[in-house]
C-alpha positions in Angstrom: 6.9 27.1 3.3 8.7 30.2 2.2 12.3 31.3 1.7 14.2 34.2 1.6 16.8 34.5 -0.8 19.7 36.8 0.0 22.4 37.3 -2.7 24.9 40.0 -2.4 28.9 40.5 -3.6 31.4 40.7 -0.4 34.4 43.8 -0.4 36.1 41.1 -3.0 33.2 41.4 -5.4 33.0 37.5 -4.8 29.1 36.4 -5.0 27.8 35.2 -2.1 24.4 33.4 -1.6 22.0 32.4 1.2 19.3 30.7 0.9 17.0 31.1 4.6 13.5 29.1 5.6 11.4 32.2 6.2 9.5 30.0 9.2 12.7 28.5 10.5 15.4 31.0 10.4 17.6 28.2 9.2 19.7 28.4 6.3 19.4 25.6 3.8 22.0 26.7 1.2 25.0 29.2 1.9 27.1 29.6 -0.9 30.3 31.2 -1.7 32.9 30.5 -4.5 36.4 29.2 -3.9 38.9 29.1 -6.4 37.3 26.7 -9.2 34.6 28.5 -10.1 32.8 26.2 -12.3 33.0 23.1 -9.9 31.6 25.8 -7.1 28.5 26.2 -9.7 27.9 22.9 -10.2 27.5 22.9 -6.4 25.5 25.4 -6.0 23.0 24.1 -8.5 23.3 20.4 -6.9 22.0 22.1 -3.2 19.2 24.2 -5.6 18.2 21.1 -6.8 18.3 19.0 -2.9 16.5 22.0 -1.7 14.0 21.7 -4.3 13.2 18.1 -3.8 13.0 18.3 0.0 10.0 20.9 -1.1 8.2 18.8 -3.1 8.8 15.9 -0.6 7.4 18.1 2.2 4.5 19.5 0.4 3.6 16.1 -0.4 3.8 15.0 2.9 1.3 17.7 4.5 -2.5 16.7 4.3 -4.1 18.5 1.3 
């Protein structure tokens, strides 16, 4: 399982953040900021890490 990581800054300059399944086409994390900043971050890294689990779950899962 692969995924494309698209990260780019809107007309605002606000970061914006998409993380796609490359086999899928479905997006697993899109991000953008809202006001509070560092409670948006905490966030983002809290979907990096589910994302991250639900890979090493899956991997696991498949016959080796």
């Amino acid at each position: 399982m692969g995924y494309d990581i698209r990260a780019w800054l809107d007309r605002d300059g606000t970061p914006q953040l998409q993380i796609i399944d490359i086999e899928s086409g479905d997006v697993h994390v899109a991000w953008a900021p809202r006001k509070h900043r560092s409670r948006e971050l905490k966030s983002l890294f809290h979907e990096l890490m589910l994302l991250s689990v639900r890979e090493k779950l899956t991997r696991q899962r498949q016959p080796g």
